[in-house]
N, C-alpha and C positions, 0 to 999 in steps of 0.2 A: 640844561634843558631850557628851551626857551621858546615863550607865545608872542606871537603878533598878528595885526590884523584878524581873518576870518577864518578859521583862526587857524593859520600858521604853526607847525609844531619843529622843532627840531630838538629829538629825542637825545637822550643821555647817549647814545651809540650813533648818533649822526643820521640819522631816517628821518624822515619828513612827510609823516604822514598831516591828514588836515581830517577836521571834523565840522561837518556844516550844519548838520540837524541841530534842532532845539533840543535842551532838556541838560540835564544835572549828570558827568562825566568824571570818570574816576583821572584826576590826574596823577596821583603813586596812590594805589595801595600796596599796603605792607600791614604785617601783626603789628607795630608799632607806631607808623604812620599814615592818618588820613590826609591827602588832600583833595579836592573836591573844584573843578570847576563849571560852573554854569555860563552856558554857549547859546545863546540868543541872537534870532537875525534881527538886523538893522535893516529901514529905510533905504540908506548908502549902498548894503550889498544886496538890494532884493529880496531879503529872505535871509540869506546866506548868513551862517552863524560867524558872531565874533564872541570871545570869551568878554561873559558880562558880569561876573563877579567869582570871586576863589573863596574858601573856605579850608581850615586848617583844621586839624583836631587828633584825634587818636590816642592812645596811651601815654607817647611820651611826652602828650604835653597835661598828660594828668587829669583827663577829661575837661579841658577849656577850650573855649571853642574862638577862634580867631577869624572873623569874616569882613571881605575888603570890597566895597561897593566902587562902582562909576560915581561920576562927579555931578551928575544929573538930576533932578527933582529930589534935589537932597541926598544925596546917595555917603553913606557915612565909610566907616571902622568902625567893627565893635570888637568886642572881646564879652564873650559868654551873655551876649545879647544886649549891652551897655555900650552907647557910642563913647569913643574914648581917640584920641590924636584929633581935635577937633579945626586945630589950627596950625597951620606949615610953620615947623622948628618944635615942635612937642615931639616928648616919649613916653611911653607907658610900660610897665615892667610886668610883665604877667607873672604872678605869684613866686618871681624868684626863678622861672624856670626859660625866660624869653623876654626879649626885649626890641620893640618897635620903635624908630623912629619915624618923621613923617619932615619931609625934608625939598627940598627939589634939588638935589645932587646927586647924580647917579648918569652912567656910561647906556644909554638909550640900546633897545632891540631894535629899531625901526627910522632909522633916520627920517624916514619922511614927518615922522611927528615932531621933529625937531623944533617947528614952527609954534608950535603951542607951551603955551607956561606949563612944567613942570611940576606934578603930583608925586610924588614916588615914598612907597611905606616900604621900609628897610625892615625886614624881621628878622632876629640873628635869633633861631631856635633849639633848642636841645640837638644832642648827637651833632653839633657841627654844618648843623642845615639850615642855608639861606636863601629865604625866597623875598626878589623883590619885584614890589608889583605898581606898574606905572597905571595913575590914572585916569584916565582921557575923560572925554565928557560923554558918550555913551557905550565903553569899553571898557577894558582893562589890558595891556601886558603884562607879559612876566618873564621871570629869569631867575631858573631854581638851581642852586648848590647845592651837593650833596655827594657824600660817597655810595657806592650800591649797597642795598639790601638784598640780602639772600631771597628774597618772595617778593621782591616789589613788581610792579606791573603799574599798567595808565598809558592816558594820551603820553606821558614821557619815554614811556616804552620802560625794556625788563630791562636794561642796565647790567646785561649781559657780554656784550663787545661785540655783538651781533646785528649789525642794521636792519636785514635782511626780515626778522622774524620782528620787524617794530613796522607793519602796514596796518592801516586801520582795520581791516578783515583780522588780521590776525591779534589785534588787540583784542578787539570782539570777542572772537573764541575763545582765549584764555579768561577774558574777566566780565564779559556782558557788555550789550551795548552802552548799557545808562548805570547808573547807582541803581542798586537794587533797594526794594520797598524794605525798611529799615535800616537803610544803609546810610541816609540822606542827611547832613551834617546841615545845609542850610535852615533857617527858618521855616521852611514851606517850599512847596514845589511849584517850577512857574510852568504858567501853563503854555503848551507847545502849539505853533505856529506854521504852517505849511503852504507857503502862497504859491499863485497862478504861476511866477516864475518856476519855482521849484517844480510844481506838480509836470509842466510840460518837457522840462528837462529830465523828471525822471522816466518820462516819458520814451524817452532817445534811448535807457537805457537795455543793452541786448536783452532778447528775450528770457536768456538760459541764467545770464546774474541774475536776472532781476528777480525771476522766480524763486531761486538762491537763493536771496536777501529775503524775497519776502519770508520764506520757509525758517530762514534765521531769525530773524526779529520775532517771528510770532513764537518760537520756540524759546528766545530770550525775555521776549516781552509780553507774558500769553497774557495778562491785563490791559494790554495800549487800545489806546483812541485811534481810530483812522490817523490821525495827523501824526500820533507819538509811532505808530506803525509805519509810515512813509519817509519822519525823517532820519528812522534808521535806518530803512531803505535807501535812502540818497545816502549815506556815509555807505553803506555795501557798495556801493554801484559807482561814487564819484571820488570817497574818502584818500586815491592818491592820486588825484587831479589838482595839482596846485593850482591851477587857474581855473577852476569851475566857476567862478565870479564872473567871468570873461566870457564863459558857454550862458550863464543866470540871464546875462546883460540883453543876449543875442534876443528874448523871449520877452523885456520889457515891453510894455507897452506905454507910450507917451503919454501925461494927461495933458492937456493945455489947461 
């Protein structure tokens, strides 16, 4: 499974669905494994979310919690809230149970970042699962190993052989649009985002989705903000639009 750009998904089963709202997004769950990513827009995409930090945790890693920042106003690694890989060529060994390097080596999701110096945290963790996570200056990719779990689901999709049932609508429905309120592995929840770009594009969207979506979110998300309500309204309405950046663009307005 693998993240790039805004954010870009290509599921364990080959689906491509994308997630553009803000806020805190299950990327597997399973009884045994959390992962957790947060999708923040950018400047660059208008709004438009790119994955802007991952977090690890769940049972099999023993209740330790592994979170991997941008490279931006100090954006670290920590492990159980201690920054830790503070400098490229270090490892850190989490209680015996997972092992992080922090390196610039590693086979890129996204050629076009090619051009930039090389971040990348190699985690080899329990059960045989590999997530490595590239880090740009205000983003993150990723590239996760793993064999299926019987109950997993996420932006990675259910890792059933089935592309077909991995569409952001249908992630939705099996597991909610966001992390649900105790579910959230990060430090704190950021807060969500909704600009003039986004608001008039979701504007375009039919009348009969959109009512849809809104009737979903409020039903998934019956505490959101206007804002936390709309950007999972634009993931109903745009979530297998790989180029909604391209529609975002069309609504910029110039400043001088």
């Amino acid at each position: 499974c693998t993240f790039w750009g805004d954010p870009h998904v290509i599921t364990f089963d080959g689906a491509r669905p994308s997630f553009y709202g803000d806020g805190e997004f299950w990327i597997v769950k399973s009884g045994q494994v959390s992962i957790q990513g947060r999708y923040m827009g950018t400047k660059w995409t208008y709004g438009l979310a790119a994955t802007h930090k991952v977090v690890v945790g769940g049972p099999f890693l023993h209740g330790h919690i592994i979170e991997v920042e941008p490279t931006e106003h100090g954006g670290g690694i920590f492990v159980d809230g201690m920054p830790v890989l503070t400098y490229t060529g270090s490892s850190y060994n989490v209680a015996g149970l997972a092992t992080l390097d922090y390196n610039g080596a590693g086979e890129l999701v996204d050629e076009a970042t090619s051009k930039w110096t090389k971040h990348i945290v190699h985690m080899s963790l329990p059960m045989n699962i590999k997530l490595t996570v590239f880090r740009w200056e205000n983003y993150v990719d990723l590239r996760l190993e793993m064999s299926p779990l019987p109950d997993q689901d996420g932006s990675c999709g259910n890792f059933n052989g089935d592309a077909s049932d991995d569409t952001t609508q249908a992630i939705f429905d099996r597991i909610g649009a966001r992390v649900g309120i105790g579910e959230n592995l990060f430090m704190h929840r950021a807060d969500v985002d909704f600009t003039p770009e986004m608001q008039q594009m979701l504007s375009t969207c039919d009348v009969q989705t959109r009512s849809t979506a809104e009737s979903k979110c409020s039903q998934q998300m019956p505490s959101a903000t206007p804002a936390q309500l709309e950007a999972c309204m634009f993931d109903e309405c745009f979530g297998m639009d790989e180029h909604a950046l391209r529609t975002a663009q069309t609504f910029a307005v110039d400043v001088e």
